[in-house]
C-alpha positions as CSV (number, residue, x, y, z in Angstrom):
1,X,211.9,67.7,179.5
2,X,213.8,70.7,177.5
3,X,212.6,70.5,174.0
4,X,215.4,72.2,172.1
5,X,218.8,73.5,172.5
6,X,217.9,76.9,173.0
7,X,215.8,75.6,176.4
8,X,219.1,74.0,177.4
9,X,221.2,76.8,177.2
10,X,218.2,78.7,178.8
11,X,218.2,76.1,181.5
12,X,222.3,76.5,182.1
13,X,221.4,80.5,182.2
14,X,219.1,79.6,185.3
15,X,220.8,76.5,187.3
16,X,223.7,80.0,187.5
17,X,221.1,82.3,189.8
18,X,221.9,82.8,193.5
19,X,218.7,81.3,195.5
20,X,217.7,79.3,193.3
21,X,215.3,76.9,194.8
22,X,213.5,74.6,192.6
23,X,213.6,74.9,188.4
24,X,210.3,73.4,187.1
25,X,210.6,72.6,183.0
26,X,207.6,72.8,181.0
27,X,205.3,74.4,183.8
28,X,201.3,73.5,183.1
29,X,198.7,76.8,183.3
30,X,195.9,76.3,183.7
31,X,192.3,76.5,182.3
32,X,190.4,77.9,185.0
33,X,190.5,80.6,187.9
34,X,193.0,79.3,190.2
35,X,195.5,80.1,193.3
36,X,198.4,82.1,192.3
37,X,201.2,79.8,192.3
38,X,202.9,81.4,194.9
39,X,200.2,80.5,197.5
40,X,202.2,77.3,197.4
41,X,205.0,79.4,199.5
42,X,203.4,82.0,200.9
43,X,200.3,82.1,203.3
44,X,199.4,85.9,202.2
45,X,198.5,84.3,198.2
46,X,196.0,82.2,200.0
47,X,192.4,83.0,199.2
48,X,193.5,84.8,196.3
49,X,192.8,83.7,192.9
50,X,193.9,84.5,189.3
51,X,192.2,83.9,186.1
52,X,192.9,80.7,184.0
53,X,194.3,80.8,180.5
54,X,191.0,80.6,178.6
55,X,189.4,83.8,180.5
56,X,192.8,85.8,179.4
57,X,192.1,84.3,176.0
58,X,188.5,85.3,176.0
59,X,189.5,88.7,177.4
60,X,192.6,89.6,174.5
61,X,190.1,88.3,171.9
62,X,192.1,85.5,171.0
63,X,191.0,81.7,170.3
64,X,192.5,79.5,172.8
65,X,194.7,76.8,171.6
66,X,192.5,73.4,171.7
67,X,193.1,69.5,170.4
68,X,190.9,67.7,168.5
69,X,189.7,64.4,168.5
70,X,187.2,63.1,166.0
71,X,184.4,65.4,166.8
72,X,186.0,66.2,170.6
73,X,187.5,69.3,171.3
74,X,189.4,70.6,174.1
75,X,191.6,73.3,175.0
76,X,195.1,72.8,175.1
77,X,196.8,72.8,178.1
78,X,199.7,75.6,177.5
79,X,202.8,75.9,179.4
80,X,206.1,78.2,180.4
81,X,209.0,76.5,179.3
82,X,210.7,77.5,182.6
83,X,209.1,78.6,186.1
84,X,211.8,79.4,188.4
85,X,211.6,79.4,192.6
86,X,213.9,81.8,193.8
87,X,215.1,83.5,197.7
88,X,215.8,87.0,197.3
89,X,218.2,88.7,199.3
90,X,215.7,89.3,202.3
91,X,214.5,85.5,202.0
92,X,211.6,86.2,199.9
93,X,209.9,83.1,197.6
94,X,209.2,84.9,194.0
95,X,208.7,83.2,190.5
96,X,210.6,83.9,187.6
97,X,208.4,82.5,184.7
98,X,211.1,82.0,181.3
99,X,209.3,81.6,177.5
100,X,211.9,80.4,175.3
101,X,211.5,80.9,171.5
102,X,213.9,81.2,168.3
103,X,213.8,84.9,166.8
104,X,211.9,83.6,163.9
105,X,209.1,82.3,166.1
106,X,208.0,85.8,167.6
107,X,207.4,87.6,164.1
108,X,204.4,85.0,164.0
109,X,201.0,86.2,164.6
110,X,199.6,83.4,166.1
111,X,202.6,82.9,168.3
112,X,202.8,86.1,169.6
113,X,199.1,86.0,170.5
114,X,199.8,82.5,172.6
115,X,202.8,84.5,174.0
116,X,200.2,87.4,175.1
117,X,198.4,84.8,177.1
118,X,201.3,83.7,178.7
119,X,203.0,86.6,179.6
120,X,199.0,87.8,181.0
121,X,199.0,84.5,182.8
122,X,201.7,85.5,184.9
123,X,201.5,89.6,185.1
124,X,197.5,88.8,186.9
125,X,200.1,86.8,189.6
126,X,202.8,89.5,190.1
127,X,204.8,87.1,188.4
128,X,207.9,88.1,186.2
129,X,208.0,87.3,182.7
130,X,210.5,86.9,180.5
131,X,210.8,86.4,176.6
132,X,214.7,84.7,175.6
133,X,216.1,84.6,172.3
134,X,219.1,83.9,171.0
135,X,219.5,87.6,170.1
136,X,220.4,88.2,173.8
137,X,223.3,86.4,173.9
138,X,226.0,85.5,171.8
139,X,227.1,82.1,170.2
140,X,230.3,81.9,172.2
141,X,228.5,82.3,175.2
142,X,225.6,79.5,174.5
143,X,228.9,77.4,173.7
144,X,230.4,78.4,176.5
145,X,227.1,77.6,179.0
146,X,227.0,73.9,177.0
147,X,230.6,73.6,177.9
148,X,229.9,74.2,181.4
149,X,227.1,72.2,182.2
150,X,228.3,68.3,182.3
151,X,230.6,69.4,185.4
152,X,227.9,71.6,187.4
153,X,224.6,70.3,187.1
154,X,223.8,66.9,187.9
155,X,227.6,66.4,189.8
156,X,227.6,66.2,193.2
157,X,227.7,69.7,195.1
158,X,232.0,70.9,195.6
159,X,232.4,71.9,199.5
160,X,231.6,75.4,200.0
161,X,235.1,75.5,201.2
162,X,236.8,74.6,198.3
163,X,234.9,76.7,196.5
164,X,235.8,79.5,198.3
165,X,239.7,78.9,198.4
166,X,238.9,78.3,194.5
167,X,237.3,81.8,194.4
168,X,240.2,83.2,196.2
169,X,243.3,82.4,193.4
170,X,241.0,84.2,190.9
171,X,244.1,86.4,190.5
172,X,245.9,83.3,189.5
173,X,244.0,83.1,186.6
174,X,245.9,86.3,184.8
175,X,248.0,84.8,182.2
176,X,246.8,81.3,182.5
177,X,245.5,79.1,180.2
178,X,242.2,76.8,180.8
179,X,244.7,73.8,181.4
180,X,246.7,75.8,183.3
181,X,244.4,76.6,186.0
182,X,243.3,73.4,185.7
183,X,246.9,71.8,187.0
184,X,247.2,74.3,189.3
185,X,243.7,73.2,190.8
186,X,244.9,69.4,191.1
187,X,248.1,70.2,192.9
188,X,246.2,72.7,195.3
189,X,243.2,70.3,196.3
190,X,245.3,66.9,195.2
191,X,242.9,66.0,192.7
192,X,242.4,64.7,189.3
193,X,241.5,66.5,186.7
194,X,238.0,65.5,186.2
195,X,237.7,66.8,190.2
196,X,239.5,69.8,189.1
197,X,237.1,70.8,186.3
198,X,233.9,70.3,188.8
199,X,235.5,72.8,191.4
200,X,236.5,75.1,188.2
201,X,232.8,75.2,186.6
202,X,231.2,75.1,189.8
203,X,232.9,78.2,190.9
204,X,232.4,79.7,187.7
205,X,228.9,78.8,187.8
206,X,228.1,80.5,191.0
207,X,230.3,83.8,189.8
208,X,233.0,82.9,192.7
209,X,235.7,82.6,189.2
210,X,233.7,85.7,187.1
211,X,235.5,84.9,183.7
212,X,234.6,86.1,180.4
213,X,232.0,83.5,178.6
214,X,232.5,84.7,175.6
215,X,236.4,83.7,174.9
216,X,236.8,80.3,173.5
217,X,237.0,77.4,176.5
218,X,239.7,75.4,174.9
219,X,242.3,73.7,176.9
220,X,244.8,75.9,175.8
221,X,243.5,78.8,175.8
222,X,243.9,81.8,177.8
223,X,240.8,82.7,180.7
224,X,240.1,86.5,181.2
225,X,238.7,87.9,184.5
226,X,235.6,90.0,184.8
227,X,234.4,92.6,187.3
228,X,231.2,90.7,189.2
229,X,228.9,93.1,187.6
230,X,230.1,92.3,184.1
231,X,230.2,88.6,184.6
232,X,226.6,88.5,185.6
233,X,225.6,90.7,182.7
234,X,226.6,87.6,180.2
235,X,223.2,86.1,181.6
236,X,220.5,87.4,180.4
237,X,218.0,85.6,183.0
238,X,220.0,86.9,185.8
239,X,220.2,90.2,184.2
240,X,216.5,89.9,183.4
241,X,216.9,90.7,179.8
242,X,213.4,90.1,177.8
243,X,213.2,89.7,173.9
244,X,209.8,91.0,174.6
245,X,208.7,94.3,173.0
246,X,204.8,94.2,171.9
């Protein structure tokens, strides 16, 4: 369901958020006045309704996309490449709604006028928008994110408590290479080394190991610790970092 490679570095940038619920690709608006999508979580949306993509359309001026068949036309169903469920800290449900587009793509008129829509779509909801690029990250990072992947989502879940003893040698890490930390994870937990790189990743992932994304992941090279803060800043969806700017 992700359509390029800059959705699946986008989608490694969100599997990393704390209380993250449910990550829906290619999310369907739609048409017509509607429930805001969080009336699906929350009793207090219920009742309530927002307007569909072709009012905002009509409203901005703009012509709403539409497909053609022989002398049939009808609109386009448009959608967010990402639409995030997320707990906050007080156990709140909020949406985080993700367009992902290259950096040539938003110099386009047309595009940017499908992107108003969007992003109007989801401000009418209280909904957070965001616009990702590859401008707000950098190529090692993306790498690094690719890298990461294969041994957090789709593996089976590490135990919370080997993720925390994991978390808790971060200090071994000074001076260490990536294979290094990697022995030292197999003789600590008796695994092998495929075990060893899902408990690594997984603790990265979730900022228990916050190391710097944007040194090269090789075997033998060295890792580098973060502050928290500084580790969390490599993502731009969980620093909420938007492209947008019109």
């Amino acid at each position: 369901h992700l359509l390029s490679d800059k959705e699946l570095v986008a989608f490694g940038f969100a599997s990393m958020l704390p209380g993250l619920v449910d990550l829906r690709e290619q999310f369907p608006l739609a048409h017509h006045e509607h429930e805001p999508e969080l009336s699906t979580y929350q009793l207090h949306h219920s009742g309530r309704f927002a307007p569909g993509t072709e009012q905002i359309a009509d409203e901005l001026g703009y012509r709403h996309p539409s497909v053609k068949k022989g002398e049939v036309h009808e609109p386009w169903v448009m959608t967010t490449d990402l639409l995030l469920t997320l707990k906050n800290r007080i156990g709140r449900t909020e949406l985080l709604a993700i367009s992902v587009k290259g950096d040539n793509e938003i110099t386009d008129q047309r595009k940017l006028q499908l992107l108003r829509i969007e992003r109007e779509y989801w401000r009418r909801q209280d909904v957070f928008w965001l616009l990702l690029t590859p401008t707000l990250y950098t190529v090692l990072v993306g790498n690094a994110i690719r890298i990461g992947m294969p041994w957090t989502v789709g593996q089976p879940d590490v135990r919370a408590d080997v993720l925390i003893t994991c978390s808790a040698m971060a200090d071994e890490i000074r001076g260490r290479t990536v294979l290094q930390f990697l022995n030292l994870l197999s003789q600590k937990f008796g695994m092998d080394r495929h075990a060893a790189q899902c408990v690594m990743w997984q603790c990265i992932w979730c900022g228990g190991l916050p190391i710097n994304l944007s040194r090269p992941l090789r075997l033998n090279e060295p890792l580098e610790l973060l502050t928290l803060e500084e580790f969390w800043r490599q993502n731009p969806i969980a620093s909420r970092r938007t492209a947008w700017s019109h």
